[in-house]
N, C-alpha and C positions, 0 to 999 in steps of 0.2 A: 428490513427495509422493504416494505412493500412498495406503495405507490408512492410516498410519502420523498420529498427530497431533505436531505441533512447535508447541511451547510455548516463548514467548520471553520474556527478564525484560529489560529497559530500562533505560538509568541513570536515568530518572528512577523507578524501583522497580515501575514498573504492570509486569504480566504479558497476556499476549497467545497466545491459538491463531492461529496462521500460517493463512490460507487459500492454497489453490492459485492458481499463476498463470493457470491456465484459467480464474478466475470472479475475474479483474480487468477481465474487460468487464462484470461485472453490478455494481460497485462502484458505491455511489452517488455520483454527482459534485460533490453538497454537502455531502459530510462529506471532514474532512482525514483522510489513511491516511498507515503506514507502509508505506513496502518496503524490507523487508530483504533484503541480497545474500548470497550462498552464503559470501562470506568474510568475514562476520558483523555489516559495518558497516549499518546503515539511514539514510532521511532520511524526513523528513514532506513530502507532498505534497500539494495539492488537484489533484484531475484534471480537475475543470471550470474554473479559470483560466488564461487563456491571456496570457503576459509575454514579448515578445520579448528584453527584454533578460537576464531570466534563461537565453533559449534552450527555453523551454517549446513543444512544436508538436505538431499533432496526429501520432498514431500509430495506426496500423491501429483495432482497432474498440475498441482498448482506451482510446479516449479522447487523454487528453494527458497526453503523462509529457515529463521533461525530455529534452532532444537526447542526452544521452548516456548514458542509460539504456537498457540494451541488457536484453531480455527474457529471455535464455537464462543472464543472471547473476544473475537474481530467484530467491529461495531463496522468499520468502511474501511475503504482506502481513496488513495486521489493521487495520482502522482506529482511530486516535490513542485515541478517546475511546468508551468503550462508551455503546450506544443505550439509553437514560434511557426507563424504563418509569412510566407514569403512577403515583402511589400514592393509594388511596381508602381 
């Protein structure tokens, strides 16, 4: 993902700009995100839960993605639910 923006639609209908996989180390680790793979399937995650029996372990400085999530097949991510701005 160079300059280029990728915009994703969901089955459950929300739409999403993909962020690069370079600034999945700055992803906050109390909100759940999607990552989407290049061949176009995603899952939800939380990156600061740690579940051995999911297979969940830490990973380089990106936090904790599941054991079989390999980082060179991450197309984006976006996280789940957009950040809720105060209304006055």
């Amino acid at each position: 993902m160079s300059d280029c923006k990728i915009k994703a639609t969901f089955a459950d209908g929300s739409r999403r700009v993909l962020k690069p996989v370079a600034e999945l180390a700055k992803a906050n680790k109390r909100r759940e995100i999607r990552v989407v793979f290049k061949d176009g399937r995603y899952t939800d995650l939380h990156l600061g839960r740690v579940c051995p029996k999911l297979g969940i372990v830490k990973v380089n400085t990106f936090g904790l993605l599941p054991e079989g999530i390999k980082l060179e097949k991450i197309m984006g991510w976006c996280y789940k639910f957009p950040h809720k701005t105060s209304k006055r």
